[in-house]
TIKERO-253781 format. One line per 3 residues: number of its first residue (from 1); their letters; for each residue z, y, x of C-alpha. Coordinates in Angstrom, 3 decimals. Example, Ala and Ser with C-alpha at 12.3 -4.5 7.8 and 13.67 -1.06 7.14 Angstrom:
BEGIN
1> AS> 7.800 -4.500 12.300  7.140 -1.060 13.670
END
This chain:
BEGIN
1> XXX> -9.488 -19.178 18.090  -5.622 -19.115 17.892  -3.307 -17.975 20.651
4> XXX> -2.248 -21.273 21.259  -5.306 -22.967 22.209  -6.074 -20.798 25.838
7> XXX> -4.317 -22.451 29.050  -2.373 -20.291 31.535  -2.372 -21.058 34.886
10> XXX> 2.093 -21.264 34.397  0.953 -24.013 31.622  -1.101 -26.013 33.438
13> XXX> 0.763 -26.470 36.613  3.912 -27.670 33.902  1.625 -30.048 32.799
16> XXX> 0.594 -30.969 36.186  -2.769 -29.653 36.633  -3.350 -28.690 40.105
19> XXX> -5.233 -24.822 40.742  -7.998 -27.081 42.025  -8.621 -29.239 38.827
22> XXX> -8.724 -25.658 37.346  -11.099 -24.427 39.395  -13.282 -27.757 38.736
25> XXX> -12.914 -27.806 35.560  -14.134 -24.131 34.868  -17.277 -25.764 37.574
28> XXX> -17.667 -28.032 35.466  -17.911 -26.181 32.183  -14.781 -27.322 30.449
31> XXX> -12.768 -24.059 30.751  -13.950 -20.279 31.069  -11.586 -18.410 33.148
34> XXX> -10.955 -15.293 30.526  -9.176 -13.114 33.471  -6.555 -14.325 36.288
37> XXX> -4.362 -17.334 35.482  -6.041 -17.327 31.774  -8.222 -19.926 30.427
40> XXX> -9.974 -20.880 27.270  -11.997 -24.375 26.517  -15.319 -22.875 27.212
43> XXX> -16.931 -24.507 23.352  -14.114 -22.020 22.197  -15.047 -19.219 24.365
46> XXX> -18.760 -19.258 23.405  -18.072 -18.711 19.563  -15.568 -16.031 19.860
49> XXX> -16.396 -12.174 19.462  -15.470 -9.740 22.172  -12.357 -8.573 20.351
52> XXX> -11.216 -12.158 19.939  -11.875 -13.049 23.569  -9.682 -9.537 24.158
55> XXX> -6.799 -9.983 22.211  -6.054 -13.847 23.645  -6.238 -11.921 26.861
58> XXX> -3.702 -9.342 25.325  -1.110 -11.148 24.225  -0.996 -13.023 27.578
61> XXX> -0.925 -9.999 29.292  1.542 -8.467 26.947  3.964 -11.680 27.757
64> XXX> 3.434 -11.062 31.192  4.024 -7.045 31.721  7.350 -5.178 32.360
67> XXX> 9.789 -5.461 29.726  9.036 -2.054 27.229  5.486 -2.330 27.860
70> XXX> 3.139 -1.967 24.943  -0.372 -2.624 24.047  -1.962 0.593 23.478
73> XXX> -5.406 1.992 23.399  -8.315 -0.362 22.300  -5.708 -3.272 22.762
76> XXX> -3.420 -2.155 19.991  -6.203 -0.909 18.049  -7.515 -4.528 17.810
79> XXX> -4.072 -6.021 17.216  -3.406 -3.665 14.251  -6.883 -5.084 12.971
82> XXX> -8.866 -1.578 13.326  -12.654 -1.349 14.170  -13.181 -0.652 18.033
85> XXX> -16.413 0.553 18.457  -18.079 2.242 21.678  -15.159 1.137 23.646
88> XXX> -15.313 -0.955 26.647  -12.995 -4.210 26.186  -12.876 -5.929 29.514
91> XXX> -9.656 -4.467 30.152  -6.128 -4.870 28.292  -4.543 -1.408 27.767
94> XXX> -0.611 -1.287 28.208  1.533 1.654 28.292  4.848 1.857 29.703
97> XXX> 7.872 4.682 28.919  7.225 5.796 32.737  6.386 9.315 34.932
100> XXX> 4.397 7.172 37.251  3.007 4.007 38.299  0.402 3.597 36.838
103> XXX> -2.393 0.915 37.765  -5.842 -0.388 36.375  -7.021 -3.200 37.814
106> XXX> -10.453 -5.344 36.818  -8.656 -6.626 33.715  -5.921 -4.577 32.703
109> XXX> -4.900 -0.985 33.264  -1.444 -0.105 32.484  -0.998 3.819 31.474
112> XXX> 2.499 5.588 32.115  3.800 8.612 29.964  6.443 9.140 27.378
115> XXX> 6.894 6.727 24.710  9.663 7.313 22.189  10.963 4.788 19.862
118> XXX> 9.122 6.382 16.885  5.642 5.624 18.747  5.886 2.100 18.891
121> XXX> 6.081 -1.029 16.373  6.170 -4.686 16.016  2.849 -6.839 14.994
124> XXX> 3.166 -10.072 14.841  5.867 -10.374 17.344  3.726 -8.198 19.731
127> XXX> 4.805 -4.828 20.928  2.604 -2.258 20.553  1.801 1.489 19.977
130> XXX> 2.006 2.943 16.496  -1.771 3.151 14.455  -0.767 6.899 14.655
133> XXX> 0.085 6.941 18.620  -3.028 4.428 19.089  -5.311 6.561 17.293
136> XXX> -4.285 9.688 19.429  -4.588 7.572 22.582  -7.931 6.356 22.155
139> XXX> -9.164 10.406 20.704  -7.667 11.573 24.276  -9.739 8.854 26.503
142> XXX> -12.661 7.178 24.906  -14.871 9.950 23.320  -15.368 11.831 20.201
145> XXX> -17.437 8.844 17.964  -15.795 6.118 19.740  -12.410 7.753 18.236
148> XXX> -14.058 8.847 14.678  -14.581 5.090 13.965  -10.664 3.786 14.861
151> XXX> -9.477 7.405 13.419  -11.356 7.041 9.719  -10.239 3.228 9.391
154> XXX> -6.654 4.494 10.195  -6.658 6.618 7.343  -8.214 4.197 5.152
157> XXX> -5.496 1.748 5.632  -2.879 4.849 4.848  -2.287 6.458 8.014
160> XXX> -1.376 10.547 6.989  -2.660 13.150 8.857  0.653 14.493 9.492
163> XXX> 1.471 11.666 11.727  -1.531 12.172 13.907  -0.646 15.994 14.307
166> XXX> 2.689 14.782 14.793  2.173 12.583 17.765  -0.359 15.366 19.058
169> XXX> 2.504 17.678 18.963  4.825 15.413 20.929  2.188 15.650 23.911
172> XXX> 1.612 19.236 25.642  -0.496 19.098 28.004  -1.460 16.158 27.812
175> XXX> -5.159 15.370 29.101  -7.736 14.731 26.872  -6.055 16.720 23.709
178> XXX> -8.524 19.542 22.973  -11.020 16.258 21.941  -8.415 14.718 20.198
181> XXX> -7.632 17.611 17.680  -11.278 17.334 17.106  -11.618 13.885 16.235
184> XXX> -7.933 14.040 14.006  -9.386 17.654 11.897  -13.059 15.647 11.344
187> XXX> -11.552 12.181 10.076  -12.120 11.363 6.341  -10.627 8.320 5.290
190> XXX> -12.951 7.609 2.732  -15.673 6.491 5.377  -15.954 2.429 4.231
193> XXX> -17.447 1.435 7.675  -18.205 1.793 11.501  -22.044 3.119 10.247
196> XXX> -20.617 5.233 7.538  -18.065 6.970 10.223  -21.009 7.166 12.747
199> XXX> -23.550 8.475 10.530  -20.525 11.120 9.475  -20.654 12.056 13.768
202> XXX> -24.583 11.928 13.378  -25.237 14.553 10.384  -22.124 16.800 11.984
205> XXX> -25.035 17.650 14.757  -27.361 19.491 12.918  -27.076 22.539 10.182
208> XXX> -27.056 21.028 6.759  -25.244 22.406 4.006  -22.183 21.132 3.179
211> XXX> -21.955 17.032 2.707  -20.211 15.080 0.364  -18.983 11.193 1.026
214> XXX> -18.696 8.275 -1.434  -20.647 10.714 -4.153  -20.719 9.687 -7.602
217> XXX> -23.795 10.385 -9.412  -23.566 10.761 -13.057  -26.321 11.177 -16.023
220> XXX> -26.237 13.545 -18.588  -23.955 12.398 -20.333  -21.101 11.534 -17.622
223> XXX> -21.538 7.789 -16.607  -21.760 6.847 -13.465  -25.405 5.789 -12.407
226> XXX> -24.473 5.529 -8.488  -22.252 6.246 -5.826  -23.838 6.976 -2.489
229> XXX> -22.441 7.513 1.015  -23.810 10.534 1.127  -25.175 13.653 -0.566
232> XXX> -26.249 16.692 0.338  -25.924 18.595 -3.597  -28.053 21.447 -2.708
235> XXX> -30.470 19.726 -1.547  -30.644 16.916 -4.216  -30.419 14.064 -1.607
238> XXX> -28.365 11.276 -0.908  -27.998 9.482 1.958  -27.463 5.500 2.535
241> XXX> -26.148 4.244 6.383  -27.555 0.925 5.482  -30.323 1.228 3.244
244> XXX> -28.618 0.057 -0.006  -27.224 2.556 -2.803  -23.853 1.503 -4.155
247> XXX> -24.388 0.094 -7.833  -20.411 -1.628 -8.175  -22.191 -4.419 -6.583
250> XXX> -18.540 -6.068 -6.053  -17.781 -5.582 -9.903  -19.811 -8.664 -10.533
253> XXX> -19.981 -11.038 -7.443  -21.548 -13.484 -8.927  -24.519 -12.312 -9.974
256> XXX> -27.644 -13.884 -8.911  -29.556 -11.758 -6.174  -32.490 -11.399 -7.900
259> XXX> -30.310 -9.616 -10.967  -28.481 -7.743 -7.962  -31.405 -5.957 -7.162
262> XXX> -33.391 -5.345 -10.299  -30.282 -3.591 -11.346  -30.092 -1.723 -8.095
265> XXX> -34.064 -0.498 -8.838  -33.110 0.515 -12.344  -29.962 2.847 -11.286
268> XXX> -32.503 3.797 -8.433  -34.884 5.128 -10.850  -31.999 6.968 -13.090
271> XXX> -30.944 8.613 -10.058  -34.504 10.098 -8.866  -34.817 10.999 -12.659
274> XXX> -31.779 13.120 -12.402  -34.108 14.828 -9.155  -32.031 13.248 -6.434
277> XXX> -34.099 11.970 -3.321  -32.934 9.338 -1.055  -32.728 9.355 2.211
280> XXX> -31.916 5.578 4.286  -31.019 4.824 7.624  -29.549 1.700 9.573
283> XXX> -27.662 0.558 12.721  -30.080 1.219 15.040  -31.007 4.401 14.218
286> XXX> -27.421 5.768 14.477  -28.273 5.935 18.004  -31.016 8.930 17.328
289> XXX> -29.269 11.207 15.275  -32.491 13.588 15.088  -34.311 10.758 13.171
292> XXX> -31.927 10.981 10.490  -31.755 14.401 10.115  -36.072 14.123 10.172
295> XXX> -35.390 11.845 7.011  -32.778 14.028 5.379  -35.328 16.902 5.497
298> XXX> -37.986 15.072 4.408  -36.335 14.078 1.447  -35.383 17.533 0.693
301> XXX> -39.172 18.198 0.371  -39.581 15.278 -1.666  -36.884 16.728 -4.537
304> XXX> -38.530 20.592 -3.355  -35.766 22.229 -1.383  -36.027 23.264 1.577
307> X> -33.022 24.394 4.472
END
């Protein structure tokens, strides 16, 4: 859905529908009322994700806010097209260059603290909070994996680790910062997904050697067999977040499946004859982190290692 396809309540009255023929009509199933004075034709609503939904509310929000307020948080996050994951988004984060006032209301919640100039950009005509700044933000208030996912993604799209510790510099004392030098030390941008940068929170729980992402196995002789999101060298096991070893399956798009994963069980079998055990896990399980560790140790038994 586009920006220009949800009504405001400033819209319809200039186009002479009455606050009671909006109120019928969202009765009536036309409209869905997205938050005060904000509506969207309901067929629209019903096929649009959560972050969609969000960021028409955003912008609208945005448009409507004190002049120098700027999306922030899990609102700017979206807008600068990072994963949000594990963070509530019935609200629309703002934050304004203020000492006080600020207010959070059922669907917005405007923050207030120093924002310099070098903390905030332009995105599509939108004002918002740097990837840096938003990054921070989000590591102070929504929780160590919630922040891992947005953090990794940030670096992945080129975001230095300098400019994290830079904006954490510009904020003594601010609350929430212990976390968020946590979450900006543990980031790897090489994590190629939410489950990848999950799974990363997951196996940081328990005491496993050291880990390795996007690991390259190679044969005798050099050549690549696979590269897995995981591995755990001394114990001769790789790990997979969703269950499929990496084989440059986007080298050759358009193979036929069937060729997709005969190759896949050929480099499978190179890799276990180079002793390397596999160990696989998906979405749901991210949720029990001992499960995965259960099948990381079981597959050091399988290649005879043991912790």
């Amino acid at each position: 859905m586009t920006p220009d396809q949800h009504l405001t309540r400033k819209s319809a009255h200039a186009r002479g529908i009455t606050d009671e023929e909006l109120t019928a009509r969202c009765r009536s199933g036309q409209l869905t009322r997205l938050h005060r004075g904000l509506y969207v034709p309901a067929s629209a609503h019903d096929s649009m994700s959560p972050a969609a939904r969000h960021m028409v509310a955003a912008r609208q929000v945005l448009s409507d806010a004190r002049a120098g307020a700027a999306l922030s948080h899990s609102s700017a996050a979206l807008l600068h097209g990072l994963p949000v994951w594990g963070v509530p988004l019935d609200r629309v984060h703002l934050t304004a260059d203020a000492a006080s006032g600020g207010k959070v209301s059922k669907h917005r919640a405007l923050h207030t603290s120093p924002l310099p100039p070098e903390h905030l950009t332009c995105v599509d005509g939108h004002l918002a909070t740097t990837i840096a700044r938003t990054v921070v933000d989000i590591a102070r208030t929504a929780g160590f994996e919630a922040a891992v996912v947005v953090g990794d993604a940030a670096l992945r799209r080129g975001t230095s680790r300098d400019e994290l510790r830079s904006v954490l510099a510009s904020m003594r004392r601010w609350k929430g910062l212990p976390v968020a030098r946590k979450v900006v030390d543990f980031l790897d941008g090489r994590s190629e997904s939410v489950g990848e940068s999950r799974s990363r929170v997951a196996l940081d729980q328990f005491p496993l050697p050291p880990i390795e992402v996007q690991y390259p196995v190679r044969d005798e002789n050099g050549f690549l067999v696979a590269r897995a999101d995981f591995a755990v060298p001394s114990l001769r096991v790789l790990g997979e977040f969703d269950g499929r070893i990496k084989y440059g399956r986007a080298l050759n798009p358009g193979q036929p499946p069937e060729e997709v994963l005969w190759r896949e069980k050929q480099r499978e079998d190179k890799a276990r004859d180079l002793d390397w055990q596999f160990a696989r896990w998906i979405w749901r399980e991210l949720s029990t982190p001992e499960f995965i560790y259960a099948k990381i140790l079981r597959a050091a038994e399988r290649a005879g290692r043991r912790l």
